[in-house]
Phi, psi and omega in degrees: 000314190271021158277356193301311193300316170057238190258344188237099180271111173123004199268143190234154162291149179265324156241151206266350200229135170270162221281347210235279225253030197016031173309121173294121186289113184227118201301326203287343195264018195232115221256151172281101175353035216280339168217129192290154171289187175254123164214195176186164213238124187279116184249334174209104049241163163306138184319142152079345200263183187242132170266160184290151166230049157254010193256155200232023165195148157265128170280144150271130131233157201183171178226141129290116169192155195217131184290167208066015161066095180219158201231168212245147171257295239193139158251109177243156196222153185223155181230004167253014181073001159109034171305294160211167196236143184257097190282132161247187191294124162281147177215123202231156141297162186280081163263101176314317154339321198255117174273170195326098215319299178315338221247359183095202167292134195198225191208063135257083181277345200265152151304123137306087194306086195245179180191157166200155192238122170262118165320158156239163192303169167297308165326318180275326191289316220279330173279341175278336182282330171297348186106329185292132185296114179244128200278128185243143192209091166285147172214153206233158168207157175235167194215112190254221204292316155257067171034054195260175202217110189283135151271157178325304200246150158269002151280005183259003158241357176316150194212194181234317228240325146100017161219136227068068173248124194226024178322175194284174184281126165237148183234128181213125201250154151296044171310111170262092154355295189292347169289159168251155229287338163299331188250151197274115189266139198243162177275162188267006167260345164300291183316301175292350165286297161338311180252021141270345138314307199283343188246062105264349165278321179294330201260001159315000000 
């Protein structure tokens, strides 16, 4: 980015002041990317969608990975805003060639997959037997080979440039009582497409 003038001579930022704190935005202080952070991707259940709340664990799933082919140790996953946390299970291909996540930078270029099935809390268990709609918010953090860490919030890595923002992954679910413990949660622009399929079979 801060190479432009360069490749274009006489080429300007189009912007000079940031927007919230009218800070001078100065390109030469924003380094050309070369590695990527450590991250992680929470993927099912899907954002935003509703679980049955007769069921008494939720499955994770998810992906891990972290730039400079640096290998992932560990996934921890919370159902408390990160109070406490749970590691899940990995599932990486096998290579004997390839070292060891601990051994540093090396050649684990791949996502790492994890998943675990989480009890819910009592607290939670206990509101759903009252009948009551309950808000659920998973959250992931990954740890790789030097123990680098996602942090919690993304202000402690915000940037002007707006890049290697890597805070844990959150997902934030729904629980319904009324549902049964057979349905399948979906994002919600999938449910309105669905029962717009379904009232167009009908009006067939």
């Amino acid at each position: 980015m801060h190479c432009a003038d360069e490749v274009v001579k006489g080429w300007q930022t189009p912007v000079s002041l940031g927007q919230g704190d009218t800070t001078e935005i100065v390109l030469d202080q924003g380094p050309v990317i070369q590695t990527l952070p450590l991250q992680s991707v929470v993927c099912w259940p899907p954002d935003k969608s509703v679980l049955s709340g007769q069921i008494e664990s939720v499955e994770v799933k998810g992906v891990a990975w972290s730039g400079g082919g640096r290998g992932i140790c560990r996934v921890e996953l919370s159902l408390d805003d990160g109070l406490h946390f749970t590691g899940a299970d990995l599932q990486r291909f096998e290579d004997p060639s390839r070292p060891a996540p601990e051994l540093g930078v090396g050649r684990n270029w791949g996502w790492v997959q994890f998943r675990k099935v989480l009890p819910l809390p009592e607290d939670i268990k206990e509101k759903l037997r009252r009948g009551e709609k309950v808000p659920l918010e998973i959250c992931s953090k990954a740890i790789d080979g030097d123990f680098n860490q996602q942090p919690e919030k993304m202000r402690s890595t915000w940037n002007v440039l707006g890049i290697c923002v890597n805070h844990w992954s959150r997902v934030h679910l729904t629980m319904d009582p009324t549902l049964t413990k057979s349905h399948v949660p979906v994002p919600p622009h999938a449910s309105a497409r669905l029962l717009q399929m379904a009232g167009t079979s009908e009006n067939r």
